[in-house]
Every structure is written in C-alpha cells, then in structure tokens.
N, C-alpha and C positions, 0 to 999 in steps of 0.2 A: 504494500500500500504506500503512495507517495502521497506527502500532503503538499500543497502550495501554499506558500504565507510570503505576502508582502508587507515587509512592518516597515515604520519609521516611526520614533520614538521622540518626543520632544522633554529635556528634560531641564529643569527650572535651578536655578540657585547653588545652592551649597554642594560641592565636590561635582559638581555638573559635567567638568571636563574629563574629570577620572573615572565617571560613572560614563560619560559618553563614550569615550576612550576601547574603556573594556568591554562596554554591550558591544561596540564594531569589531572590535577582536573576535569575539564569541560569536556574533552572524560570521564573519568568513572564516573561524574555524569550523563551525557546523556548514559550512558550505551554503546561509540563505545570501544568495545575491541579492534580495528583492528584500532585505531588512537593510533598517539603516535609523542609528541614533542622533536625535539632533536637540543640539544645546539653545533653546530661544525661548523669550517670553510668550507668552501665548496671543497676548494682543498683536504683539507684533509680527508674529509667524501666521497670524490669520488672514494677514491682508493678500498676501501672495496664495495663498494655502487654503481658502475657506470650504468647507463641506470636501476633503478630499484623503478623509484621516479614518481607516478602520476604526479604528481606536483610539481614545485618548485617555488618560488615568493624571489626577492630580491629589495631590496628600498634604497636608497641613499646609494650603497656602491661603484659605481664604474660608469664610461662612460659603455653605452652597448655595446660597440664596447670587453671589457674586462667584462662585466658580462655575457653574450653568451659564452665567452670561461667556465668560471666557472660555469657555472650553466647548458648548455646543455648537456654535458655528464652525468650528473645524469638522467637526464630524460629520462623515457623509450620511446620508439615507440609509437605513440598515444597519448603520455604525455603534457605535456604543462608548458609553463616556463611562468613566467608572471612578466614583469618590470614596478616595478612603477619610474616612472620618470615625472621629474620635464617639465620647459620652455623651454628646449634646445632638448625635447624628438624627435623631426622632424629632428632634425641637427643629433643628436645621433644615427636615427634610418637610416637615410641615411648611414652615417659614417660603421656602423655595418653592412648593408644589405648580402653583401657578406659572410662576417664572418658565417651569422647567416646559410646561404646557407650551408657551408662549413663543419659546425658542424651538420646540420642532420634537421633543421629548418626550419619553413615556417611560414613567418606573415602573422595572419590572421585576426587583425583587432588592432588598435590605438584610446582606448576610452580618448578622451580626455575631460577635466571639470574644473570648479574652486570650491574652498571652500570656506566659506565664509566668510575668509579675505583675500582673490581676488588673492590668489597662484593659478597660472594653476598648472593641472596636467594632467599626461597622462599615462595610462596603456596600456603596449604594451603585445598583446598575442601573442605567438608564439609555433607553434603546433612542435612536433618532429615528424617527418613525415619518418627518416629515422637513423640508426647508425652512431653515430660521431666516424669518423675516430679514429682507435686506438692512433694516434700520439697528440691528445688532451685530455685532459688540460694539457697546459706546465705550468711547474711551474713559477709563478710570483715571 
C-alpha cells in the first residue's frame, strides 16, 4: 500500500528554525518530496497562501476565538485546522463557535486528555467545510 501526502508545515516563534530544520531533514529522509516545513507568521503567509493548506495546527498562540481568524483562511475546503489548547479549551470553544461558523468551519470533534503531570489538554478539530469570506483575516 502506498500512501501520498503532500505537507507543508508553517511553524511560529520559539526554536522555529531548528524545529523547521529537522521536520525537512525527516521529509527527505522518509523520502516525502511533496512535504515541506515552513517558518512564517500566519497573517502573513496567508496573503500568498490562502485556502491552499491541508492542514494547519496552532498551540498556545492565541484564544481561539482569534486563532480561527488566522488560521482558517489558509485552509483549503476539506482541510482541517487543529487547536491545541489548554483548560479553558470549553470556554474558548464556546467563545469562538460563531466565528469558527463564519470563516468556513465546522467542529467536529474536542479530544480532550491529561499528560502526565496532570495538565489537561484539548485538541479541537475543525473541518473547512466551506470558503472564508474574502473580508478575512483582518489584520491584528
């Protein structure tokens, strides 16, 4: 069985370069040519980039009520965003619900867990199910 994956990876802030560095090592050591990790803010990697990202994942950068704005419109139709978030992820995802509507969104599931120094955590998926409005992402 052969699978196809085309990734590109956008990743934010702190050890970005070393974290970028080694996912590219690790795509052409597994041989995916069609992955590929990249160091940029998400506003700014939108403008070139919009609706054209299987996937996108962001973790402790923002309430989701404000990372749905930056992070949906990168993601294509069928795509999926995925928030990792902490203890306040039920209050956030309420908070957001609309928003997430609004930008082209649909949640479709809140896996929630602890690690094992007793931090909840909560991964929220959410499918792109449709085109975010041209009027998003405003700038922060």
């Amino acid at each position: 069985m052969r699978i196809h994956l085309d990734l590109h990876l956008s990743i934010r802030r702190q050890r970005q370069m070393c974290i970028r560095d080694s996912l590219n090592h690790l795509f052409k050591e597994l041989n995916l040519s069609n992955c590929q990790a990249i160091s940029a803010r998400a506003e700014d990697y939108a403008k070139d980039h919009r609706q054209k990202c299987d996937i996108v994942m962001a973790r402790a950068v923002a309430r989701l009520n404000i990372l749905d704005e930056l992070c949906l419109p990168l993601v294509k139709v069928g795509g999926y965003f995925l928030a990792l978030k902490g203890l306040k992820a039920t209050e956030e995802l309420e908070e957001a619900g609309k928003g997430i509507v609004l930008l082209g969104g649909q949640v479709e599931k809140s896996i929630d867990f602890t690690l094992t120094n007793d931090n909840h955590r909560s991964n929220i998926i959410i499918k792109k199910v449709r085109d975010t409005p041209a009027k998003y992402q405003r700038m922060f």
